[in-house]
GUKOLKOL-311285 format. One line per 8 residues: number of its first residue (from 1); their letters; for each residue y, z, x of N, C-alpha, C. Coordinates in pm, whole numbers, plus 50000, padded with zeros to 5 digits. Example, Ala and Ser with C-alpha at 12.3 -4.5 7.8 and 13.67 -1.06 7.14 Angstrom:
1 = as = 49431/50780/51319/49550/50780/51230/49670/50780/51320 | 49775/50708/51285/49894/50714/51367/50003/50787/51290
This chain:
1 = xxxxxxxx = 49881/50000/50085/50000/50000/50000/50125/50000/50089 | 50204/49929/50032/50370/49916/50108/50424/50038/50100 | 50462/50099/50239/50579/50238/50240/50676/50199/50166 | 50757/50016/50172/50832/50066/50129/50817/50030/50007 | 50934/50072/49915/50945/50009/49766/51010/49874/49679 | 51035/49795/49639/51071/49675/49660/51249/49703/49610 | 51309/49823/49618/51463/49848/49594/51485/49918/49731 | 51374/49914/49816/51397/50017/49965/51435/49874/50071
9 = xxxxxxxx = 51567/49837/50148/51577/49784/50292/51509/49817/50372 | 51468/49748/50429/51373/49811/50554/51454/49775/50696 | 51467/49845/50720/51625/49880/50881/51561/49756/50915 | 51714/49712/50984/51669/49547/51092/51669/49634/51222 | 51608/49566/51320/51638/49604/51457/51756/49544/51490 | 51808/49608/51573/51961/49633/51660/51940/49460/51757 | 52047/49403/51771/52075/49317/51855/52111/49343/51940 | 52020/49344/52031/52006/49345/52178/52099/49300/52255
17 = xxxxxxxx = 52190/49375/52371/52270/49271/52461/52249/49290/52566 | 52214/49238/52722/52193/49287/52824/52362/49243/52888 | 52411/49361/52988/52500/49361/53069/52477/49362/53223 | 52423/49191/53300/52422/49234/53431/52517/49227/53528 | 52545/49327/53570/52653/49394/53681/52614/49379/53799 | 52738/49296/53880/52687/49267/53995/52770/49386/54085 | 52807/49384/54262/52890/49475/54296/53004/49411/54259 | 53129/49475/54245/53273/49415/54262/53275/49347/54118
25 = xxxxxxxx = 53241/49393/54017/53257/49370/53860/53370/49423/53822 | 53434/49340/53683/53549/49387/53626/53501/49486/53516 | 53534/49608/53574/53504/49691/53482/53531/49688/53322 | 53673/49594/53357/53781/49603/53207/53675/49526/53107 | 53608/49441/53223/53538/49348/53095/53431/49399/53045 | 53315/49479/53115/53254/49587/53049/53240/49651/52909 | 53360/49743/52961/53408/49813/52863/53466/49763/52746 | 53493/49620/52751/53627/49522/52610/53468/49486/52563
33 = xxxxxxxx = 53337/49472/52641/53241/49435/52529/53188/49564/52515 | 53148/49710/52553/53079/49793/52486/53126/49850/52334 | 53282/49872/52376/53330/49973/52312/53325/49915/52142 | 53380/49753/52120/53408/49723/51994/53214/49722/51913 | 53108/49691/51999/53024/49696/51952/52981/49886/51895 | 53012/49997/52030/52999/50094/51959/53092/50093/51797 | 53195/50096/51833/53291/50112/51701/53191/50055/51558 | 53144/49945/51592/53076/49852/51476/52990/49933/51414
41 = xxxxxxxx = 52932/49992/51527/52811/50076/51453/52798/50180/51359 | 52931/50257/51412/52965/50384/51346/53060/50332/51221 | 53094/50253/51253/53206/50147/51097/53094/50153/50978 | 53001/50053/51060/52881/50017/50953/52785/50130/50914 | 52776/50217/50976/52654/50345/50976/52514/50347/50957 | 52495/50226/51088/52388/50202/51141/52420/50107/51250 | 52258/50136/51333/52299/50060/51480/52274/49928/51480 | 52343/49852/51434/52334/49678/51459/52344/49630/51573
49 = xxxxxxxx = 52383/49689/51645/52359/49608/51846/52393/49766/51907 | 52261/49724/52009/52225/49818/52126/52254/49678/52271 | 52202/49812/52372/52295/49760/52458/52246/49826/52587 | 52211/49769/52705/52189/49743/52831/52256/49710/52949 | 52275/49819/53029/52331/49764/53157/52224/49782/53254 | 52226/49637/53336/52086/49595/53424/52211/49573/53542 | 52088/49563/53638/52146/49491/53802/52062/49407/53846 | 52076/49367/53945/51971/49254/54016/51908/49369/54150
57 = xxxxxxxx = 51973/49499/54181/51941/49579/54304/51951/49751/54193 | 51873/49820/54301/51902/49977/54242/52105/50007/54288 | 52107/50040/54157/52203/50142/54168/52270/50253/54238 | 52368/50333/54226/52443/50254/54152/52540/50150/54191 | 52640/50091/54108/52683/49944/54131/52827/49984/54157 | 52921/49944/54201/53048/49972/54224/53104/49832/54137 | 53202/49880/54083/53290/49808/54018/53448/49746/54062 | 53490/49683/54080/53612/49637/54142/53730/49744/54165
65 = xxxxxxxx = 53699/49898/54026/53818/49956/54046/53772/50066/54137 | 53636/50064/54182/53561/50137/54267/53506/50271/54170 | 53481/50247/54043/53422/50323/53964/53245/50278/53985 | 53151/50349/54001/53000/50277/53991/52942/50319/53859 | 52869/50215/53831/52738/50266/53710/52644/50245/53759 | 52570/50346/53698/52409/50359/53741/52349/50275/53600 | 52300/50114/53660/52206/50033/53574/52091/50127/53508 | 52064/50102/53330/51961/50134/53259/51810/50079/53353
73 = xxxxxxxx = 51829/49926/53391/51703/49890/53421/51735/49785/53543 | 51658/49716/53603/51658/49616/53702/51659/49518/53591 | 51674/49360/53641/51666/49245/53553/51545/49216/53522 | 51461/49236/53570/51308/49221/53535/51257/49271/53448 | 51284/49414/53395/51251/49510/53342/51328/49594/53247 | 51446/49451/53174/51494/49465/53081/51446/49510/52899 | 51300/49403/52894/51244/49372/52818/51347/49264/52687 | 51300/49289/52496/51342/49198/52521/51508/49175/52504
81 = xxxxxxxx = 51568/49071/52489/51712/49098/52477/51747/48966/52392 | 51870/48979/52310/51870/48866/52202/52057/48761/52347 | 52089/48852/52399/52188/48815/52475/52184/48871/52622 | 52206/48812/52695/52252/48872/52851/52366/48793/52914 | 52467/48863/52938/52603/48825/52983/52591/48897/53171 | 52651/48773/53229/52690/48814/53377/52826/48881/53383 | 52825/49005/53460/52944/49056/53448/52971/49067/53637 | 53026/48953/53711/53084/49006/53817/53199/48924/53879
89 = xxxxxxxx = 53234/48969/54019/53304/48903/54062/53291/48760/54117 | 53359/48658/54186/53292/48525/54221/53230/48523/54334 | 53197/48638/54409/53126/48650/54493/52978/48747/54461 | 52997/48715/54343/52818/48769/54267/52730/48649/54330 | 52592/48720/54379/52450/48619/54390/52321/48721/54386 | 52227/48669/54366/52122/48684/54344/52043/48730/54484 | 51979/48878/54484/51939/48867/54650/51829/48825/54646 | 51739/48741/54511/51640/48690/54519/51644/48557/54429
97 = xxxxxxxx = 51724/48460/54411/51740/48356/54336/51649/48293/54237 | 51562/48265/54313/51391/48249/54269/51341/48314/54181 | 51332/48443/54179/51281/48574/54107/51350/48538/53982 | 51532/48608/54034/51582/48593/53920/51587/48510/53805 | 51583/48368/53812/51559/48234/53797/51476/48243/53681 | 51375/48299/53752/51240/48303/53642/51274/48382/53533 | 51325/48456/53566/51357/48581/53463/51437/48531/53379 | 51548/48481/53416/51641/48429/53307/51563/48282/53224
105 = xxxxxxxx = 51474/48181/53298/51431/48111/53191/51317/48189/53106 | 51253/48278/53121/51179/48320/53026/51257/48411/52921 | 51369/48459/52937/51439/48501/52876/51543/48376/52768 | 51531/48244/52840/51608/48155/52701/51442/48100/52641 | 51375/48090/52670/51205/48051/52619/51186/48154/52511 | 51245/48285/52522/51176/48350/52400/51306/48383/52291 | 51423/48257/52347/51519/48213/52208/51670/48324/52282 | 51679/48352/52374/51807/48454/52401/51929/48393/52454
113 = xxxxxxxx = 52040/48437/52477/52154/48333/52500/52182/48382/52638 | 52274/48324/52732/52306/48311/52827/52468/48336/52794 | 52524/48398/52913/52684/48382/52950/52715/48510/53009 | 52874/48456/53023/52958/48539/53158/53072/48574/53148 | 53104/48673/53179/53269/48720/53165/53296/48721/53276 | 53463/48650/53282/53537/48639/53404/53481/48588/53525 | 53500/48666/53651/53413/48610/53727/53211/48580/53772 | 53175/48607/53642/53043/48576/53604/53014/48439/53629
121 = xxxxxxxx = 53104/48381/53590/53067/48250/53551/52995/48171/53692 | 53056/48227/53814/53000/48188/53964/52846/48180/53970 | 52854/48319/53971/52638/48372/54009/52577/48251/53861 | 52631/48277/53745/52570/48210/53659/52565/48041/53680 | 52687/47967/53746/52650/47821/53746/52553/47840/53904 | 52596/47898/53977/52472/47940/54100/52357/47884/54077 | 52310/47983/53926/52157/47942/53895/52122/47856/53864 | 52243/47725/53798/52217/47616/53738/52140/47627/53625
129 = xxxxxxxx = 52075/47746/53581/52021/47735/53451/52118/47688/53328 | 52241/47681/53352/52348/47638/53212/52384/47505/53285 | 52302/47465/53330/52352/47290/53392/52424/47194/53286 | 52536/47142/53307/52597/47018/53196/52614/47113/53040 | 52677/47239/53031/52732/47327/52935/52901/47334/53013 | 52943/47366/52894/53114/47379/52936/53096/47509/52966 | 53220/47549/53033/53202/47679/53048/53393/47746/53056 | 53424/47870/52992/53549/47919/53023/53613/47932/53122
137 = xxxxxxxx = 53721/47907/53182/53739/47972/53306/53866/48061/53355 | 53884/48125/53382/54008/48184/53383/54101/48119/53495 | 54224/48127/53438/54352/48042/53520/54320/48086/53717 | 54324/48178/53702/54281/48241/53847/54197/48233/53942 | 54054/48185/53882/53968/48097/53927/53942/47982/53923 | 54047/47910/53868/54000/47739/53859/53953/47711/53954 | 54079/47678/54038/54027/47570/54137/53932/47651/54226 | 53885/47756/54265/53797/47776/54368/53666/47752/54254
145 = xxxxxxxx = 53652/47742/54142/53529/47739/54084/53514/47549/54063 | 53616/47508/54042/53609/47329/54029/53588/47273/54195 | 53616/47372/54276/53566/47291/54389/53431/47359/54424 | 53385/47444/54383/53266/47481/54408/53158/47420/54319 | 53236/47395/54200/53167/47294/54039/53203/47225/53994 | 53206/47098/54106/53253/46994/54040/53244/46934/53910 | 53088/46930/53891/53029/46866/53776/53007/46959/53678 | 53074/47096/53624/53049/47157/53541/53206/47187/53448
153 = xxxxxxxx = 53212/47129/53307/53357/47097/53274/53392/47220/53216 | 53453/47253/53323/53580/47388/53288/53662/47376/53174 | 53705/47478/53109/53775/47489/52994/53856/47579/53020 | 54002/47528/52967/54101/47638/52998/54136/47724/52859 | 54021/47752/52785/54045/47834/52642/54007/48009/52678 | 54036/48096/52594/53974/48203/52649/53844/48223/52618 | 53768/48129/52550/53635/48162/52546/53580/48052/52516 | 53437/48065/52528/53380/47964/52460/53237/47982/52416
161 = xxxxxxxx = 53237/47958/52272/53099/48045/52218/53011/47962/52144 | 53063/47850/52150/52966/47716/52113/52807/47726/52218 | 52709/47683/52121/52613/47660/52215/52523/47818/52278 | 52373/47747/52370/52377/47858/52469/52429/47961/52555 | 52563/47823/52583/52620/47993/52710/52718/47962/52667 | 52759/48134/52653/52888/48191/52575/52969/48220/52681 | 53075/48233/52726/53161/48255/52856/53317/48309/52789 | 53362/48397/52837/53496/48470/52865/53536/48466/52936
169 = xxxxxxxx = 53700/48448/52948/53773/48446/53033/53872/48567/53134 | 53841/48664/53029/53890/48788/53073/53883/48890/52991 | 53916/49028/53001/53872/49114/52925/53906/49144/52799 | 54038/49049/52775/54071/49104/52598/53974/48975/52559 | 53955/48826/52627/53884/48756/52553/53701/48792/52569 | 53648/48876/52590/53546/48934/52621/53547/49017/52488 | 53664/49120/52462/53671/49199/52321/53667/49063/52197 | 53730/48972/52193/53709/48851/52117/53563/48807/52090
177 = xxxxxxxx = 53501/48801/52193/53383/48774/52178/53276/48834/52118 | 53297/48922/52144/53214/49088/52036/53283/49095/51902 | 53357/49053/51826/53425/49069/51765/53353/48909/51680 | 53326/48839/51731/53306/48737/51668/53164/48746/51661 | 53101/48820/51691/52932/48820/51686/52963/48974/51625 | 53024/49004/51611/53002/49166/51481/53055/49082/51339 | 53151/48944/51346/53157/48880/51249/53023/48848/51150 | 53007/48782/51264/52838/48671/51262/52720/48803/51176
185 = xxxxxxxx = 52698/48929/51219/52628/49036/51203/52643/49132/51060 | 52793/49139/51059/52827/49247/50988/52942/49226/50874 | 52963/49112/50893/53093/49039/50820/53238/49066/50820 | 53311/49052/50755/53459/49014/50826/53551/49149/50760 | 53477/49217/50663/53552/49296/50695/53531/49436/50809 | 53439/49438/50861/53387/49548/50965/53436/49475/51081 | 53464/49384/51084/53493/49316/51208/53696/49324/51208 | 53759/49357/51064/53892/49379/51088/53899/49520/51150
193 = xxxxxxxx = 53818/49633/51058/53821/49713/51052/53859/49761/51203 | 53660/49713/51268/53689/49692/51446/53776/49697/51543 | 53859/49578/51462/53981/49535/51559/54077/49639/51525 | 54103/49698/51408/54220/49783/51418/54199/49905/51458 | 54076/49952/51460/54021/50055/51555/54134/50017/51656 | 54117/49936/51726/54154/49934/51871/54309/49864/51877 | 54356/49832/51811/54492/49761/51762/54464/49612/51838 | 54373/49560/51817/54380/49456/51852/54419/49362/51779
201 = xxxxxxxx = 54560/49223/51788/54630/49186/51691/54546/49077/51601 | 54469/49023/51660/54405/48923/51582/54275/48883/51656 | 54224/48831/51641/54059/48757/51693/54098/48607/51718 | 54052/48628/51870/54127/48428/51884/53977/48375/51870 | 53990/48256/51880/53819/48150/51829/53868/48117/51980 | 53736/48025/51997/53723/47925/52126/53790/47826/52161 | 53902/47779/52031/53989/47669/52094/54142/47716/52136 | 54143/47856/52116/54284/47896/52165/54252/47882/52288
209 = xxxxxxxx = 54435/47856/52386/54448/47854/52517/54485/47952/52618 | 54401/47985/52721/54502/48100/52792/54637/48094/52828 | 54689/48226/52788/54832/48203/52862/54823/48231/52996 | 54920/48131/52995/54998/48123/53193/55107/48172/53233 | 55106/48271/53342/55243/48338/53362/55320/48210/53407 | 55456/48212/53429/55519/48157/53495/55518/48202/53683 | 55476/48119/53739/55534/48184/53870/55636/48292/53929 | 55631/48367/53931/55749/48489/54008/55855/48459/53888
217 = xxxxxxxx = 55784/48496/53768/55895/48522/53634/55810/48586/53544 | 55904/48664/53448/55828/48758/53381/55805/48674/53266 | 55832/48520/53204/55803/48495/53145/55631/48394/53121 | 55548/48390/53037/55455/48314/53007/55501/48169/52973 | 55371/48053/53015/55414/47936/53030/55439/47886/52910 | 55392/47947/52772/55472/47908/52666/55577/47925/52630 | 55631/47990/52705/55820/48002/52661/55867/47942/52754 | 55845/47804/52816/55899/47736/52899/56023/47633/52838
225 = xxxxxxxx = 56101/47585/52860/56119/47489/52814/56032/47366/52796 | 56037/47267/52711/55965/47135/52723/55928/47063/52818 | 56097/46996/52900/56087/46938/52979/56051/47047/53139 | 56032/47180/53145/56004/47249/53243/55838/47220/53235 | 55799/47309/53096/55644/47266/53128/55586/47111/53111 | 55647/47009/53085/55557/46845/53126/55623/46848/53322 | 55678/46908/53350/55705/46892/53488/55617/46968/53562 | 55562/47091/53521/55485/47165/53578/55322/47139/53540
233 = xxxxxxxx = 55298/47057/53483/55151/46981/53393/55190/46870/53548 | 55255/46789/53547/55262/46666/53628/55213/46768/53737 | 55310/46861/53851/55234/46909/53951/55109/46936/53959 | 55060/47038/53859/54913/47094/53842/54831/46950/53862 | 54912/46855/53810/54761/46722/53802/54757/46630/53978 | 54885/46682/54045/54917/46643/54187/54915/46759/54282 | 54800/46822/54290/54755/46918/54383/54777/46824/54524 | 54650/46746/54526/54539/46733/54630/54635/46588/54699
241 = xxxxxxxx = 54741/46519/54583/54810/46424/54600/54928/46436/54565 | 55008/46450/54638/55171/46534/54638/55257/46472/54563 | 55372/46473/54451/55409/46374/54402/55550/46421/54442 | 55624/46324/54479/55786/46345/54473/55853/46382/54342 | 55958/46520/54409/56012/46604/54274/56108/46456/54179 | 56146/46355/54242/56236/46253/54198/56165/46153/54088 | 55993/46161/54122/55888/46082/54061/55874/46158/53932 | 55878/46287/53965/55822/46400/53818/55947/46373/53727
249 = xxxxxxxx = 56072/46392/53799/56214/46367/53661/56224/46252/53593 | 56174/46144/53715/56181/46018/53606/56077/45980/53548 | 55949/46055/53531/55840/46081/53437/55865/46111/53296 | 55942/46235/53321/56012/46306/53171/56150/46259/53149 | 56165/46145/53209/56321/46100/53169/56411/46188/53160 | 56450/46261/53338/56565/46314/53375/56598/46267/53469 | 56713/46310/53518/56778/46281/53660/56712/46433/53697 | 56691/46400/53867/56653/46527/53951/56739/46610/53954
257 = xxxxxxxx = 56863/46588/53954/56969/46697/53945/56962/46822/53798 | 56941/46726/53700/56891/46832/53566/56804/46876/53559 | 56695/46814/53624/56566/46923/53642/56575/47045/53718 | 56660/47002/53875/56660/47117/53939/56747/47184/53889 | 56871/47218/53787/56922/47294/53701/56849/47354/53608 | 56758/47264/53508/56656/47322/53389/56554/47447/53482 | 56521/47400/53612/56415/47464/53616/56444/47617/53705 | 56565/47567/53738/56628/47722/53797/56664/47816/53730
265 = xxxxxxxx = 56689/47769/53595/56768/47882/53453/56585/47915/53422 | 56475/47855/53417/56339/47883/53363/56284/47940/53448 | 56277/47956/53558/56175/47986/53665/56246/48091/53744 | 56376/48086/53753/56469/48057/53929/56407/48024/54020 | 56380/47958/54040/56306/47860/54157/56337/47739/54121 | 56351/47662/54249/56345/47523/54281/56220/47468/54182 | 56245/47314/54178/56061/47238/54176/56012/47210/54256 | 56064/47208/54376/56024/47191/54529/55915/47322/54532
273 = xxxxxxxx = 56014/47466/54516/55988/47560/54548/55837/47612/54466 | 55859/47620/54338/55773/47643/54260/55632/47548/54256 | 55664/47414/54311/55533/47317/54343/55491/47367/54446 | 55537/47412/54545/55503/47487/54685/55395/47623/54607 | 55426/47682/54553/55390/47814/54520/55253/47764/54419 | 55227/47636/54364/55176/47626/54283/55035/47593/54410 | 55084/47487/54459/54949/47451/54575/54895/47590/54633 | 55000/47671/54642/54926/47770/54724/54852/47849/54688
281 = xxxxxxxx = 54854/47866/54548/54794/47965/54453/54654/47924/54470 | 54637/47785/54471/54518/47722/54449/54439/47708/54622 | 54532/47726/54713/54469/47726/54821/54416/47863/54842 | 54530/47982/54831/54451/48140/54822/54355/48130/54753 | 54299/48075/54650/54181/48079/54564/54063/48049/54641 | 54067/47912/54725/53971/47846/54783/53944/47907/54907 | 54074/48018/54946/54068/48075/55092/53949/48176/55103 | 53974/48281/54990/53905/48401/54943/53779/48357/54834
289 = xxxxxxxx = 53765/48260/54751/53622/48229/54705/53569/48112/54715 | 53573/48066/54833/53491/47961/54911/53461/47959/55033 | 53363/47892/55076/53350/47853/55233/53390/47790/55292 | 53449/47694/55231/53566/47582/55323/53600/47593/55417 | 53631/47497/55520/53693/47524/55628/53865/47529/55587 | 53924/47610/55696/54105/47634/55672/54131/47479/55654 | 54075/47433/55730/54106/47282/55772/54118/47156/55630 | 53990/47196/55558/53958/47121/55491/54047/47192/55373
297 = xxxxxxxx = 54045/47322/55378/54158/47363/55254/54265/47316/55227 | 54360/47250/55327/54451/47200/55394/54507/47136/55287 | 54376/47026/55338/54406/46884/55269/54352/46880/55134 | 54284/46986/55075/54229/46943/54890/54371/46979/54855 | 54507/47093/54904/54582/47109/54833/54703/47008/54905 | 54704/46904/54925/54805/46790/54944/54859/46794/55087 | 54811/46886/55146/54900/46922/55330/54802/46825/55445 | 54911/46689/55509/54862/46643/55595/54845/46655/55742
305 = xxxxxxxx = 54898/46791/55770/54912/46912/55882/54880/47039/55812 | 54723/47082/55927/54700/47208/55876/54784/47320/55915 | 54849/47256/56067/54922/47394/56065/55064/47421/55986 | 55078/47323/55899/55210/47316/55845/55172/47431/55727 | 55025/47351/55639/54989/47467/55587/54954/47593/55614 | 54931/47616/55744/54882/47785/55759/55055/47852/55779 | 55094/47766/55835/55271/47772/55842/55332/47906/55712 | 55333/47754/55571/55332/47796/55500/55282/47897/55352
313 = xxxxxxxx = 55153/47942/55435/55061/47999/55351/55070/48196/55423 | 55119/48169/55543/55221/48280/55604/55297/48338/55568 | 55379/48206/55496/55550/48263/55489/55533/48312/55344 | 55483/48276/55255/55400/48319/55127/55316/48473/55116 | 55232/48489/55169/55136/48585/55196/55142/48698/55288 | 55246/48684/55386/55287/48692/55492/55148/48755/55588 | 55021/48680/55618/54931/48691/55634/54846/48548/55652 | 54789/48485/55767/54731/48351/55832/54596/48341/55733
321 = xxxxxxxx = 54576/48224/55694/54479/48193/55565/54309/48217/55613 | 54318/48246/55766/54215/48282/55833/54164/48456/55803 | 54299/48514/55839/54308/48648/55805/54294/48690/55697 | 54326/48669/55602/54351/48686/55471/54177/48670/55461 | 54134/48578/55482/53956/48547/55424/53890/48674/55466 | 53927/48705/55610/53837/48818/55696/53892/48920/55624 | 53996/48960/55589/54009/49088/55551/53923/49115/55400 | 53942/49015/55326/53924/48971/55204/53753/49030/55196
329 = xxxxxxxx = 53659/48973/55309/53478/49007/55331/53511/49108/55373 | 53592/49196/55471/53562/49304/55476/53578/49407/55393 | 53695/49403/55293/53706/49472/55195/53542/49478/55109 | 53520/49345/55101/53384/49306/55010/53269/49380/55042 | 53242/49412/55161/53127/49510/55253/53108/49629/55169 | 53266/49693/55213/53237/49862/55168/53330/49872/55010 | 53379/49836/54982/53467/49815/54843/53399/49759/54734 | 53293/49621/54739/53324/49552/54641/53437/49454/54670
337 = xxxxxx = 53444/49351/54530/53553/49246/54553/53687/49349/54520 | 53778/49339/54542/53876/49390/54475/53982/49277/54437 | 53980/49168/54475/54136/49051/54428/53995/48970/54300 | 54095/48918/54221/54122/48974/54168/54069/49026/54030 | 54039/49125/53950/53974/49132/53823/54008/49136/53738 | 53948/49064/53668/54053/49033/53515/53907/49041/53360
């Protein structure tokens, strides 16, 4: 005979999430996915997602702000899980690739999803198990992740939850993401409820865009002017191939003289100046999360003298793009990553 009665629910099991933490993890992002799932539970008053923090090594794990957690389980010995998200910096890997490998395809074989917050997304295209999937990326890691992945099409949204692998871009879009699978779970109003738990203003979807600071201004790149941001879109697309500031004004149909007025009242900076600052951003990226040679860094960001660039990557940093890398691994040794977590 049936325990139960045919007016009795019979409890669902909890949706599983695994959290693997590498060293030098953003804690923030962690915590933007535990907390809204606890909240859910106690909203709803019952446990609809449980929850796992694994490692690839014993514990415990240090975190970027140099806080550690001691992992529930190794990755092997997770059992089963309906999700597992990579949580580290871009210098996360696998000290057994192979092993791991296995683990994660038997884990999408018995139907589970894949993805990564922030700098996850590294160790995870590493494995190539999300081969030819889009993936999120945060403004901060582009280019060291597009030159490390070429062939994997970056998205500049804060998330993206289409498909197998789900990816975040940073830690409030990480709270987005939980928020949209307590949707999926629990429906929309436990999922407002959620959010105002935490005052969070709204729930973005996967086609909103990250915002972009402005360079050395307190403003974001949506309060640019028009003709400031199609001038600063033209640079971003002339990294690796330098374009004259005179070529960009008569793009947007100005004289150079009004641009370098428009863009000094928007920025205070030059477009000289601010294109300078823009290459470099993207060269510090490639300095500190790649192997590149200085040399070859040089020239992906438009400089046909390296020492012009180490020149200028000095006068910027005030620190040689050589130095900056070494200090950068040694911090990484006994610290964890610390630049940057988001």
């Amino acid at each position: 005979m049936n325990r139960h009665s045919p007016t009795q629910e019979i409890p669902k099991e909890p949706i599983t999430l695994g959290f693997l933490i590498f060293p030098g993890f953003p804690m923030a992002c962690l915590t933007s996915a535990i907390e809204p799932l606890r909240a859910a539970n106690e909203i709803a008053g019952r446990d609809a997602f449980a929850w796992k923090i694994l490692a690839d090594q014993e514990g415990p794990i240090a975190s970027s702000a140099g806080v550690s957690f001691a992992p529930d389980h190794l990755l092997g010995e997770a059992g089963e899980l309906q999700h597992l998200f990579f949580v580290s910096s871009p210098n996360g890997q696998f000290d057994n690739p192979t092993k791991a490998n296995a683990i994660l395809h038997r884990h999408l074989r018995t139907g589970g999803s894949l993805g990564a917050f922030s700098g996850g997304i590294f160790p995870l295209a590493r494995s190539r198990i999300m081969e030819g999937l889009p993936m999120s990326v945060h403004w901060c890691y582009e280019a060291a992740f597009q030159a490390e992945f070429p062939d994997v099409e970056a998205h500049q949204t804060v998330l993206n939850d289409q498909g197998p692998c789900k990816t975040a871009s940073g830690s409030a879009a990480v709270f987005d993401l939980m928020l949209n699978l307590i949707e999926q779970e629990l429906g929309p109003e436990i999922t407002t409820e959620t959010a105002c738990w935490f005052q969070h203003p709204y729930v973005r979807s996967a086609d909103v865009p990250q915002r972009l600071p402005v360079l050395g201004n307190a403003a974001g790149k949506d309060m640019l002017p028009p003709k400031v941001a199609q001038a600063i879109k033209l640079f971003a697309e002339h990294i690796e191939e330098p374009i004259q500031i005179s070529a960009v004004a008569e793009a947007i149909n100005m004289s150079a003289r009004s641009l370098e007025r428009s863009f000094k009242r928007a920025t205070g900076q030059s477009p000289l100046k601010y294109y300078r600052q823009m290459r470099m951003n993207e060269a510090r990226q490639l300095v500190l999360y790649s192997r590149d040679p200085i040399t070859s860094i040089a020239y992906m960001v438009g400089y046909s003298s390296p020492s012009a660039f180490q020149r200028h990557y000095r006068d910027i940093y005030g620190i040689s793009p050589l130095k900056d890398r070494e200090a950068k691994n040694s911090l990484r040794v006994t610290d964890g990553d610390c630049l940057p977590s988001v």
